[in-house]
C-alpha positions in Angstrom: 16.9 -0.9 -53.9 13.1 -1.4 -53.1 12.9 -5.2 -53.2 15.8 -5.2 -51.1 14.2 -3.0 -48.5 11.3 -4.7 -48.7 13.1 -8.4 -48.6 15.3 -6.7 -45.6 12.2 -5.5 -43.7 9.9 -8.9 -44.4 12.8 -10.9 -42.8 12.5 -8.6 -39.8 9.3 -9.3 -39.4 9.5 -12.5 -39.9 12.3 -13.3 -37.2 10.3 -10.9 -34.5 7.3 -13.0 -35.2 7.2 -16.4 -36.9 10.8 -16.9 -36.9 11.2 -17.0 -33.1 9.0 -19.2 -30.7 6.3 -16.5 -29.9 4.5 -18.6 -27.2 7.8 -19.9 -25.4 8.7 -15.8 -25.7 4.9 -15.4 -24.2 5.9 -17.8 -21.1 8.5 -15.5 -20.2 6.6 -12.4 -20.5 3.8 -13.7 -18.6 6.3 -14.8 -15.6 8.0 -11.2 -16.0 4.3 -9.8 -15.2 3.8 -12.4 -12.1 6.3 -11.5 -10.8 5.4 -7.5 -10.7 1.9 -8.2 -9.8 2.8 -10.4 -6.8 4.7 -7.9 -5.3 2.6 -5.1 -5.6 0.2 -7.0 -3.1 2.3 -9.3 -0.8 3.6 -7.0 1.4 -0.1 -5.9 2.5 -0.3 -9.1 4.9 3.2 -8.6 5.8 2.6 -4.8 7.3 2.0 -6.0 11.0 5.0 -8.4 11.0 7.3 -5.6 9.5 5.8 -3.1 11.9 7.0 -5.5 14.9 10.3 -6.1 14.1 11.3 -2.5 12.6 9.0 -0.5 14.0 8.8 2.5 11.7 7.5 5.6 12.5 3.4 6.5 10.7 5.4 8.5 8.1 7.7 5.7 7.4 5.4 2.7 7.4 3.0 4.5 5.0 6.1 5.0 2.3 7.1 1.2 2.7 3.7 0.3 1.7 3.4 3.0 -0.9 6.5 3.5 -2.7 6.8 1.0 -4.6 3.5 1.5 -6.8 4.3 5.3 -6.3 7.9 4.8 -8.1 6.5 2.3 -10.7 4.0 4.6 -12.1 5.7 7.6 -12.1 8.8 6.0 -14.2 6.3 3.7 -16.6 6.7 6.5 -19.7 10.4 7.5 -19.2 11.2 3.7 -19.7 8.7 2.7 -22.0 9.8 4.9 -24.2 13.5 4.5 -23.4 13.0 0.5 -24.5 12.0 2.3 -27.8 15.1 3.4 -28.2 17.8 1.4 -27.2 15.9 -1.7 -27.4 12.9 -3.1 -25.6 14.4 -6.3 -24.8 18.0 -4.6 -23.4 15.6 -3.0 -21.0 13.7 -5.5 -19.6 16.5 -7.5 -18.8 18.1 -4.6 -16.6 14.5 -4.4 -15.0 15.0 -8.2 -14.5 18.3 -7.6 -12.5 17.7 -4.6 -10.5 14.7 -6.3 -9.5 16.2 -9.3 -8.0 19.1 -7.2 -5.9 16.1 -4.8 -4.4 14.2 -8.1 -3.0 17.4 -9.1 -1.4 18.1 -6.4 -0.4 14.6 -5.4 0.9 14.6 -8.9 2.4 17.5 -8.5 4.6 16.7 -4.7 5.6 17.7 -4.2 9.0 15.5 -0.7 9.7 12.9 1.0 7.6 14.3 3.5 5.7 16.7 0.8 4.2 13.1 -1.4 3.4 11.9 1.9 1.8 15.1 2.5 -0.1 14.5 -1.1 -1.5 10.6 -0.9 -1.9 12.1 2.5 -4.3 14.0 0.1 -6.5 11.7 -2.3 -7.0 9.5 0.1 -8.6 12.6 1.3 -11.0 13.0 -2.5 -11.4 8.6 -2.6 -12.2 8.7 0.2 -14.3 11.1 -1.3 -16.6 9.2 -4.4 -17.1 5.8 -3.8 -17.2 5.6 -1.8 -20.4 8.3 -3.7 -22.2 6.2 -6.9 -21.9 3.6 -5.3 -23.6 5.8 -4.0 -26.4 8.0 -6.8 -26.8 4.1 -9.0 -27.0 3.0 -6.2 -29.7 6.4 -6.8 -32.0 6.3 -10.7 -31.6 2.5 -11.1 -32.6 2.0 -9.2 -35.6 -1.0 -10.8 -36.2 -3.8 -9.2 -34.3 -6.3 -12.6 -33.7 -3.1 -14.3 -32.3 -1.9 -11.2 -30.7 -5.8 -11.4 -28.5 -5.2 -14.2 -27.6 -2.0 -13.8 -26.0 -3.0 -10.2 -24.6 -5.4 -12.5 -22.9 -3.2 -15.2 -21.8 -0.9 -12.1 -20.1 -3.9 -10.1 -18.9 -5.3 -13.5 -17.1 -1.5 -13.7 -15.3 -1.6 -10.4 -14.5 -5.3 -11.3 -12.4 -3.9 -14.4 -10.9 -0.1 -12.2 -9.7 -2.6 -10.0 -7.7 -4.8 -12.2 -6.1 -1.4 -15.2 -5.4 0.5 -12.2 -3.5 -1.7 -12.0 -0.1 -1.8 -15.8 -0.3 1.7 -16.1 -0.8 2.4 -14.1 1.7 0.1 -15.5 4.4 1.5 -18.6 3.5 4.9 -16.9 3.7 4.3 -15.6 7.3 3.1 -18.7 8.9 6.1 -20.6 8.0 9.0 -17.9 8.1 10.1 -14.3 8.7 8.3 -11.5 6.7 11.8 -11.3 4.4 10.4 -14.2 2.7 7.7 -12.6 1.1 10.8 -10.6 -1.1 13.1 -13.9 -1.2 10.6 -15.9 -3.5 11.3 -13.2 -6.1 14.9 -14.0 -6.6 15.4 -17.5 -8.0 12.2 -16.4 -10.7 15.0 -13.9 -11.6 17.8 -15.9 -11.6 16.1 -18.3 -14.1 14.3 -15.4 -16.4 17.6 -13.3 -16.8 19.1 -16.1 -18.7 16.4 -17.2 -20.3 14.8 -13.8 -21.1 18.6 -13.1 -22.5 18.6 -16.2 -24.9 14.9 -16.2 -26.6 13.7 -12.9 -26.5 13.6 -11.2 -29.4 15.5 -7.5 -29.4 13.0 -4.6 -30.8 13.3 -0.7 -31.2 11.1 1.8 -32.6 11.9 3.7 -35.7 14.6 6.0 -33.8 14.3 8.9 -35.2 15.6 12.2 -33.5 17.4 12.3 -30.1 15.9 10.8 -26.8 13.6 13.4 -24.8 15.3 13.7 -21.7 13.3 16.8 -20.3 10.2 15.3 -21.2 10.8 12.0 -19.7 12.2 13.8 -16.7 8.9 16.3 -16.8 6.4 13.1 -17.2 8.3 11.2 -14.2 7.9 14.6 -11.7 4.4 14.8 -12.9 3.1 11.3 -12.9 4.7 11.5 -9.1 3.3 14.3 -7.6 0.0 13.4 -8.8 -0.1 9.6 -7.7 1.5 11.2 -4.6 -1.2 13.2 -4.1 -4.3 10.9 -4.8 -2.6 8.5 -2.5 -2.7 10.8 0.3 -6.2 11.8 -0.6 -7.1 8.2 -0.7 -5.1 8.1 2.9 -7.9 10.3 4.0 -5.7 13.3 4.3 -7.8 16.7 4.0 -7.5 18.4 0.2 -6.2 21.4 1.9 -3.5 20.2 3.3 -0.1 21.4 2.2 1.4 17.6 1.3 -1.5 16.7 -0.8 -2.3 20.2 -2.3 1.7 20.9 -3.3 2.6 17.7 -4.8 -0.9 17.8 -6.9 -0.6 21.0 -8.5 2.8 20.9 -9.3 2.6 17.3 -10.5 -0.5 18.4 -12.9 1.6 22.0 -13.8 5.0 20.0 -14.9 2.7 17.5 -16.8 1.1 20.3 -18.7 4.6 21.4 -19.5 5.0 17.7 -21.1 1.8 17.8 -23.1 3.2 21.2 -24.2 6.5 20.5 -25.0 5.3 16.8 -27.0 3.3 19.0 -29.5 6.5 21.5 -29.7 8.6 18.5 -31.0 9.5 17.1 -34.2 10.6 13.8 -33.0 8.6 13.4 -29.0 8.7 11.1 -26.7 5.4 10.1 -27.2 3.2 10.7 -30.3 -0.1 12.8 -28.5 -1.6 12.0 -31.9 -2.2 8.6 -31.0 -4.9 10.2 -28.5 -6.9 11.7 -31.9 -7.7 8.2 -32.6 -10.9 7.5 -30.7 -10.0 3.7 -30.4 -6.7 4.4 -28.4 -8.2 8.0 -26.4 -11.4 5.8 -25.1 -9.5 2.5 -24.2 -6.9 4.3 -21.9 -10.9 5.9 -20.6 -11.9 2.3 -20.2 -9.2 1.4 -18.3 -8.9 4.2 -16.3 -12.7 3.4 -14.9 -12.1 -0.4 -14.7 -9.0 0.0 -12.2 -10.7 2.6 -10.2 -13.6 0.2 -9.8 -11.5 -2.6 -8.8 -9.0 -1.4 -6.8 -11.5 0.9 -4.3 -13.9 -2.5 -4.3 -10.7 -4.8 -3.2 -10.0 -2.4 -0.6 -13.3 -2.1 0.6 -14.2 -5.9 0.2 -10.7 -6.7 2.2 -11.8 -4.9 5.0 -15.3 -6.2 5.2 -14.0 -9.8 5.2 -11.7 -9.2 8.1 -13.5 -6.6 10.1 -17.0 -7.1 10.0 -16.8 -11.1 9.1 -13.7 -11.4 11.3 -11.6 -13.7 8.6 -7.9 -13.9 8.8 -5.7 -12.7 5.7 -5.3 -16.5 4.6 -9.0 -16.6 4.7 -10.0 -13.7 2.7 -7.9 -14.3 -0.2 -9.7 -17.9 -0.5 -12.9 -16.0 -0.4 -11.2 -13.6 -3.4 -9.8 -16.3 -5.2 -13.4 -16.9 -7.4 -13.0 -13.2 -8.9 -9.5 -14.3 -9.7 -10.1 -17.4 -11.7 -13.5 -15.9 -13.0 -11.0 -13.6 -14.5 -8.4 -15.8 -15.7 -11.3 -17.4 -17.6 -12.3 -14.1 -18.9 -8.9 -13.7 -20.1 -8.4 -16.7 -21.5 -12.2 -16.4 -23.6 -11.2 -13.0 -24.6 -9.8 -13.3 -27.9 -12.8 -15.6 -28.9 -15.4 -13.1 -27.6 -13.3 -10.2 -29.2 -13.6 -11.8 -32.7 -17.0 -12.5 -32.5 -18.5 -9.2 -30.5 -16.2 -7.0 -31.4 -14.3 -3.9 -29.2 -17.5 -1.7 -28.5 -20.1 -4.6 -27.5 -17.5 -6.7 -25.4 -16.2 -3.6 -23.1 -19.4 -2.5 -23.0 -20.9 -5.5 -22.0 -17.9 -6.2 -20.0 -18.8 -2.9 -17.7 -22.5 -3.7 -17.3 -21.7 -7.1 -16.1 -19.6 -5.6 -13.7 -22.0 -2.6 -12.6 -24.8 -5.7 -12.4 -22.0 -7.9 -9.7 -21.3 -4.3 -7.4 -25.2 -4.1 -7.4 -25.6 -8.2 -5.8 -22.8 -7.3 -3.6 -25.2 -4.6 -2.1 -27.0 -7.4 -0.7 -23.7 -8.1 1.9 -24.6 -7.7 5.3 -23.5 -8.1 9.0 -23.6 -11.5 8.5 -21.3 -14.2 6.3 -23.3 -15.2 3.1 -20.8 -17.5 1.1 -23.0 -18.1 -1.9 -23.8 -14.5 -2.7 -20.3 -13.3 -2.1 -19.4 -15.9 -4.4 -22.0 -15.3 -6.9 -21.0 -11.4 -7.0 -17.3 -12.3 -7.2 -17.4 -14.3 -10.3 -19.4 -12.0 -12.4 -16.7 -9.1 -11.3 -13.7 -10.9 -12.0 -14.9 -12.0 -15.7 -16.9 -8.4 -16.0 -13.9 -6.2 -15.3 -11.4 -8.7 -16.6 -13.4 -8.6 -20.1 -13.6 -4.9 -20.1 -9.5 -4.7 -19.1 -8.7 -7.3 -21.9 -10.6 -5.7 -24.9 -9.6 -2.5 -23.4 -6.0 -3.3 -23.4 -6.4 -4.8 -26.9 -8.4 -2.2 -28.9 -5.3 0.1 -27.2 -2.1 -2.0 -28.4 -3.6 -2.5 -32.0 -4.1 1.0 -32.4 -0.9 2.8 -32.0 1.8 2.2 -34.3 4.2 -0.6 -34.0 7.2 1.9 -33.2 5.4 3.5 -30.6 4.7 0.2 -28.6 6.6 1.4 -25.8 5.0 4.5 -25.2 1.5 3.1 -26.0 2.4 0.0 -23.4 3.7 2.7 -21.3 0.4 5.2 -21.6 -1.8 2.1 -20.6 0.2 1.0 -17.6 0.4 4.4 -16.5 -3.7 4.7 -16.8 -3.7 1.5 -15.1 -2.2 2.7 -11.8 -3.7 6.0 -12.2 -7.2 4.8 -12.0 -6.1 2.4 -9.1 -4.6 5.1 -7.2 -7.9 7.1 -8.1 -10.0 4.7 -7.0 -8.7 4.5 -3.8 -8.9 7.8 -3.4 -12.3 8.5 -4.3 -14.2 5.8 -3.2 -12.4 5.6 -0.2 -13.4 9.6 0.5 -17.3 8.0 -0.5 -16.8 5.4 1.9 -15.9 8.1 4.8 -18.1 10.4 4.4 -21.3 7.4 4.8 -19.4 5.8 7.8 -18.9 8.6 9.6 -22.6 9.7 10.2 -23.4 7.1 11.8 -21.0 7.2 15.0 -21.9 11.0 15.5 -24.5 10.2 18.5 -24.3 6.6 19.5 -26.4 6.5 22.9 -24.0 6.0 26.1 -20.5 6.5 24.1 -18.9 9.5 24.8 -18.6 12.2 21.9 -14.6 12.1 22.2 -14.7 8.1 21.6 -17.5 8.5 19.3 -15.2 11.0 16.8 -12.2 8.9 17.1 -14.4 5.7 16.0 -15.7 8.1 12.8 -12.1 7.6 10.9 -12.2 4.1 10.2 -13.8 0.8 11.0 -10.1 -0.4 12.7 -10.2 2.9 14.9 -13.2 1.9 15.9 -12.2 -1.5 17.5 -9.6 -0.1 19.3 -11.8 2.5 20.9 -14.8 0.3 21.8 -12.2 -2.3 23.8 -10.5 0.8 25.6 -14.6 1.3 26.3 -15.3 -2.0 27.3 -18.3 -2.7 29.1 -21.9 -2.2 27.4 -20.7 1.2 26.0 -18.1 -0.3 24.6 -20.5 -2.6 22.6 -22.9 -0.2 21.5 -19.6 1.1 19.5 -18.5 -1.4 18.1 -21.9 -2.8 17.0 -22.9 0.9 15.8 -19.2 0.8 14.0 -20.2 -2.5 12.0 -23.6 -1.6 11.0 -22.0 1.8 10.0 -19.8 0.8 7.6 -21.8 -2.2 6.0 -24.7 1.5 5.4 -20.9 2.9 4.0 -20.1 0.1 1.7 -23.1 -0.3 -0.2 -22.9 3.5 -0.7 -19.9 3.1 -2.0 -21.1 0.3 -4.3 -23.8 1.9 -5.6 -21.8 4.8 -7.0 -19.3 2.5 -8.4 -22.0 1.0 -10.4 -22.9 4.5 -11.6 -18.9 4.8 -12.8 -19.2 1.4 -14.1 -22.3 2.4 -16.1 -20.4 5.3 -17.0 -17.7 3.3 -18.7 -20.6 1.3 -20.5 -21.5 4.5 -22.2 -18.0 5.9 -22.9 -17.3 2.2 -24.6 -19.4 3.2 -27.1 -16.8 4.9 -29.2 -15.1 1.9 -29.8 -14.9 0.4 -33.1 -18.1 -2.1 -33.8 -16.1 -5.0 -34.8 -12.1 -6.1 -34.7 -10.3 -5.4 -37.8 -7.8 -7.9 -38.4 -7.0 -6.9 -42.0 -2.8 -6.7 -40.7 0.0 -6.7 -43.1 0.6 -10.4 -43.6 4.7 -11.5 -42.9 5.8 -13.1 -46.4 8.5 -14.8 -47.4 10.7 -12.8 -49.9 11.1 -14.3 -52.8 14.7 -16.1 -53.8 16.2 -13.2 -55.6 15.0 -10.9 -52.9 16.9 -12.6 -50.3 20.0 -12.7 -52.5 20.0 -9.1 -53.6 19.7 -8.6 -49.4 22.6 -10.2 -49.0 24.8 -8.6 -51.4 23.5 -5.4 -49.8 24.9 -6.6 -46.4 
């Protein structure tokens, strides 16, 4: 009865991994993650056009914008671990289809709260596919030195999704209606339904015990309110108002109750154990720190390129494109550089570089400097993309192969959390050293002067209403202001990066690669197994 189970289960392996075309199945996951990543940034040069033709109210433009992520990361555990269960590839496919009727529907939205009810779906249709690309790459590359490399490969698509989407959609804009930006999206699906459906490989965890739906319901209500919250914090809405406080304390109470209930359970929906491990508990750190690094120094940079340097959209995402293909290289280097350094010395490393590229950028001024910005992008896209990939990897190889989902799940989840953190917090840092500087600007009124303090934007606006020489003083007072802000801003992201450089630490020295090898049964084996069926 042995040798058959064990027959049974090395032919499972072996058609999950060798059996099947791993690298065509790669392909599709990688163009399942474009996808997601291009549209959690095209719409950002799209927001003007959208606000002229639908005109949505402040409230309503602000959830257009930020529903989607807001939905994607709240749902990234209940479906993660759902693809556990009824099978990893069943879900993806679904995320594949919803996600092609919400960007036609989004596309054709004739008022906003239709575009926001789309937007909404789109982060169902997110949630479903980002964490099952990651567990369906786990189950197809048992082997962990091929399995690097193709963390890499999807890690160095998922840089190039974020960085195509403002392109795309300048590129978009110029040529048609702002709709476009969501059309693009639907022949990629109408091509990877099909295909997903013929080569990719179904998968489940071990199944044991019924589906937690109160604990995926918890973890969905929790994740929410607490993204919800550090978004309106990173909004620049005041801590003590009732719409940030609410939503944050009862998203962090009903994910206590999750924690809670997960060690309660015989069977959870996600295995809290895998956090004991100090591999898995200081990768989903790692990450954590990388994205709120990132995501605040996009934002930041963005507005710098276009504000102070006065560069369309189209323009600054040329300027960004050497972080991205610095990172794709990172990526694509990684599982070399993983096998040679190991986990603790490559993230580590990986967050120095990063700390050393934010501390060049301090260098930035009122003035366009090509080469440095150049310089200081490229060592932050391969810094942050090297810490992100043997992040990612040390994370995945860790937890157990029936747990992909949830582990996939836990490190998309950390992934938006430190984005939405990031935002949030260095955004608040990059306030409070603007503002200063605007409180007594000589021959601008004190009413003009506060309602330049909020942002950089405001500040325009106010200085033309000025006009004349006051009006000038503003607006030159506004520039130097925030160029003081932003290298605040990168200095104490390059004491979190440095932070991160520490924390890598706990990471195992070198890669252990000692996986269970897939071997062939032997003839008798593979007869007894099919008796048994």
């Amino acid at each position: 009865m042995s040798g058959t189970t064990t027959a049974a289960a090395a032919l499972r392996r072996r058609a999950a991994g060798a059996g099947a075309n791993r690298w065509v199945v790669l392909v599709v996951l990688c163009v399942s993650l474009l996808l997601v990543a291009v549209d959690a940034t095209v719409l950002h040069v799209a927001v003007p056009a959208v606000t002229e033709d639908l005109r949505p109210g402040a409230i309503e433009l602000l959830w257009i914008v930020d529903i989607y992520p807001l939905v994607c990361a709240s749902l990234l555990i209940l479906f993660g671990t759902l693809g556990d269960r009824v099978g990893r590839r069943r879900v993806l496919l679904l995320g594949y289809a919803l996600f092609g009727v919400a960007s036609g529907l989004a596309a054709l939205a004739h008022d906003p709260q239709v575009l926001i009810l789309a937007r909404a779906l789109l982060g169902v249709g997110g949630a479903m596919i980002m964490p099952a690309t990651l567990s369906i790459l786990r189950q197809v590359f048992p082997d962990r030195r091929e399995r690097a490399l193709a963390i890499g490969i999807w890690s160095a698509v998922a840089a190039v999704g974020a960085a195509v989407g403002p392109l795309l959609g300048g590129f978009l804009l110029e040529h048609f209606w702002w709709g476009s930006v969501f059309l693009v999206n639907i022949p990629l699906m109408l091509v990877s339904l099909p295909v997903g459906r013929l080569l990719l490989p179904e998968s489940k965890g071990d199944g044991k015990g019924p589906w937690d739906v109160v604990g995926a319901l918890l973890a969905a209500g929790g994740l929410f309110g607490v993204v919800l919250g550090v978004k309106r914090l990173g909004g620049g809405e005041p801590a003590a108002s009732l719409l940030t406080l609410v939503p944050l304390v009862v998203g962090a109470v009903m994910l206590v109750l999750f924690v809670r209930r997960q060690k309660r359970r015989t069977y959870p929906l996600v295995d809290l154990k895998m956090f004991a491990r100090p591999a898995f508990s200081t990768s989903v750190g790692c990450i954590v720190l990388a994205m709120l690094a990132l995501v605040g120094l996009e934002l930041i940079a963005a507005q710098y390129l276009q504000l102070v340097l006065g560069l369309s959209p189209l323009e600054t995402g040329l300027r960004l494109l050497p972080l991205t293909f610095a990172a794709m290289a990172s990526g694509l280097a990684g599982a070399r550089m993983l096998r040679r350094f190991g986990p603790r010395r490559m993230v580590c490393a990986g967050f120095c570089l990063t700390a050393l590229a934010v501390v060049v950028l301090t260098a930035m001024g009122g003035e366009d400097n090509p080469g440095l910005l150049l310089v200081g992008f490229v060592l932050l896209g391969f810094g942050l993309e090297t810490t992100l990939f043997g992040a990612y990897e040390s994370m995945l190889s860790e937890a157990p192969q029936e747990q992909a989902g949830g582990a996939a799940a836990i490190g998309e989840t950390s992934y938006q959390l430190g984005a939405g953190i990031g935002i949030a917090l260095l955004g608040s840092v990059m306030n409070a050293a603007y503002a200063p500087g605007l409180s007594a600007v000589p021959g601008v009124p004190a009413s003009a002067s506060t309602a330049a303090s909020h942002s950089l934007g405001e500040a325009y606006e106010v200085s033309a209403q000025l006009g004349g020489s006051a009006g000038v003083a503003l607006r030159h007072a506004a520039r130097n202001s925030f160029v003081h802000g932003l290298h605040v801003t990168l200095l104490v992201s390059a004491g979190l990066l440095l932070l991160g450089a520490v924390m890598a630490l706990r990471l195992p020295r070198v890669m252990q690669c000692e996986a269970p090898a897939v071997e062939l049964p032997k003839p008798r084996e593979v007869a007894e197994s099919r008796v048994s069926a």
